[in-house]
C-alpha positions in Angstrom: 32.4 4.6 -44.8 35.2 6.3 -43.7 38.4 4.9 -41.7 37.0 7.1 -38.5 33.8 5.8 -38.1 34.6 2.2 -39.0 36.7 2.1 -35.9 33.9 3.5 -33.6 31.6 1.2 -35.3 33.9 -1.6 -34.0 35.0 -0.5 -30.8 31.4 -0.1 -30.4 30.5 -3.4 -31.3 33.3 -5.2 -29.0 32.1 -3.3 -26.0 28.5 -4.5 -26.6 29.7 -7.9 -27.4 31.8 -7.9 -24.6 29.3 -6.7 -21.8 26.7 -9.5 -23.2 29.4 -11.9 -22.4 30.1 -10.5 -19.0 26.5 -10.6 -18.3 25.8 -13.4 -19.2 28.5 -15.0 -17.1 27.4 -13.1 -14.4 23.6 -15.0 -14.5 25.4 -18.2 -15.1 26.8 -18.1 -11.6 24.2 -17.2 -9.9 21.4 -19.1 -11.0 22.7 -21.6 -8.7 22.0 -19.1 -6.0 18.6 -18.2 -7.0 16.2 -19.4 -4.0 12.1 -19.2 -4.3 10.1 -18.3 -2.1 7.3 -21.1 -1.1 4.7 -22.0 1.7 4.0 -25.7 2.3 1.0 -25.5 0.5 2.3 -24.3 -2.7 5.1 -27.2 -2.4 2.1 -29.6 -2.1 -0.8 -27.9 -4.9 2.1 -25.2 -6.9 2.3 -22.1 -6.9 1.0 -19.3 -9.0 -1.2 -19.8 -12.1 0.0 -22.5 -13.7 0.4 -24.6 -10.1 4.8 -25.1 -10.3 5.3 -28.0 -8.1 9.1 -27.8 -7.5 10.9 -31.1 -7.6 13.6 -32.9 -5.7 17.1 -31.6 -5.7 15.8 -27.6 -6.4 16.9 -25.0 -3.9 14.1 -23.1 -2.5 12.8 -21.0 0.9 9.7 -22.6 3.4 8.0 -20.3 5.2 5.4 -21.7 7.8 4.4 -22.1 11.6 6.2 -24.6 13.5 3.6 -27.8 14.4 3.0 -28.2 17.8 4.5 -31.4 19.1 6.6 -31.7 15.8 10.3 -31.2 16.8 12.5 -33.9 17.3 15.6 -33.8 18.0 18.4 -36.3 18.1 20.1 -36.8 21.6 23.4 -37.0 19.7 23.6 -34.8 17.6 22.6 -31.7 16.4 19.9 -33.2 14.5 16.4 -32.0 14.7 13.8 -32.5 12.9 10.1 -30.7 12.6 7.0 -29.6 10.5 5.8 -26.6 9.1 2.7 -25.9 8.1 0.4 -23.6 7.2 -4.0 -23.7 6.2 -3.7 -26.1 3.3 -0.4 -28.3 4.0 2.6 -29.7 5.8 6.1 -30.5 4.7 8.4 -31.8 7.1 12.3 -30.5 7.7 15.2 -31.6 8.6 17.9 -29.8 9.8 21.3 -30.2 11.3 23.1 -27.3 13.4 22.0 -24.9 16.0 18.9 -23.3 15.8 17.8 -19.4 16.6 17.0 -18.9 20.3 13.8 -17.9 19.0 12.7 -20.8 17.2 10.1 -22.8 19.4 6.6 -24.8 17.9 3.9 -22.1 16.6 6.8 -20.1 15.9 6.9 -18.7 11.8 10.3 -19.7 10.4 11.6 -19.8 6.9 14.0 -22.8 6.1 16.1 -22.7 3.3 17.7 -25.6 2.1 16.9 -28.4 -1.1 13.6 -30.4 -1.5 14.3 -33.6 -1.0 11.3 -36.6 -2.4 8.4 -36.9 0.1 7.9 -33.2 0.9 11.3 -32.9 2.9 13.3 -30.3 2.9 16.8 -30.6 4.2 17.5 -27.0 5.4 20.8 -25.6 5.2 19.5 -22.8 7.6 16.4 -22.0 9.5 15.5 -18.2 10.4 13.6 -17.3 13.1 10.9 -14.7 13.1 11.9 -12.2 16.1 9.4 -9.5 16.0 5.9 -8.3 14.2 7.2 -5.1 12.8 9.0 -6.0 9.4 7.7 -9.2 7.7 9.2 -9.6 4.0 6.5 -8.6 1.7 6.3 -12.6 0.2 6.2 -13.6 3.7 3.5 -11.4 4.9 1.0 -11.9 1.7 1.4 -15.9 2.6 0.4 -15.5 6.2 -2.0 -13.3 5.8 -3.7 -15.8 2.9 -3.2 -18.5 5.0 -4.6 -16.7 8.1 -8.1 -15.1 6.6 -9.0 -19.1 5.3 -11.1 -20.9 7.8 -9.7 -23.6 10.3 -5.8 -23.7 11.0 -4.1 -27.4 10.4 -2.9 -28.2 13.9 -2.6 -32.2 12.7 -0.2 -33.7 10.9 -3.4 -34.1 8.1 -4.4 -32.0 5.3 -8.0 -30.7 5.5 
């Protein structure tokens, strides 16, 4: 091999080399950002095929209806506390700041936040739904699962 192509072959090389590095990097930072998508059903029975129960400490998004009759809040504070639920479960959520004008009880939210033990997620930030024209995709499939199965958990029971 020639002088000529031996230094393409390398410089070749190092850029490959080097852009597996950078990506790699690049998914090492933000795996810590990384947030699934779950209702409070699949944080009770897992989700998917092979039924991925997430466990304590992992970051992750609820979305749910608000129970009726669920939200406390904490004269004090900022503080509040509620349920979500949805046809087959309930988590509870707990939650310190200001929440959207349009949050209110049978209202769909998504909290994000870290599951803590005993189904409890302490969000870091609670969304509001404000209108029916754009669900996210995720979202919409969940509620309209939840929605077409018979009987809607208004109690803080499973059926």
């Amino acid at each position: 091999m020639n002088l000529r192509r031996r230094k393409r072959l390398i410089t070749v090389l190092a850029i490959i080399i080097g852009l597996s590095i950078a990506t790699g990097l690049v998914m090492y930072a933000l795996r810590s950002n990384i947030d699934l998508f779950y209702t409070p059903s699949e944080i009770i029975n897992g989700k998917g095929e092979e039924h991925h129960i997430p466990e304590p400490g992992e970051r992750l998004r609820v979305g749910g209806m608000v129970m009726p009759g669920s939200v406390k809040r904490d004269p004090n504070t900022l503080a509040v506390s509620f349920k979500l639920y949805d046809a087959n479960g309930v988590v509870s959520v707990s939650y310190v700041g200001i929440l959207p004008d349009l949050f209110r009880e049978g209202q769909g939210v998504v909290a994000q936040g870290v599951l803590a033990p005993g189904h409890l997620i302490n969000a870091e930030q609670v969304l509001a739904k404000h209108d029916e024209k754009y669900t996210p995709p995720e979202i919409e499939d969940a509620m309209k699962k939840n929605h077409q199965q018979a009987g809607v958990v208004t109690s803080g029971k499973q059926p």
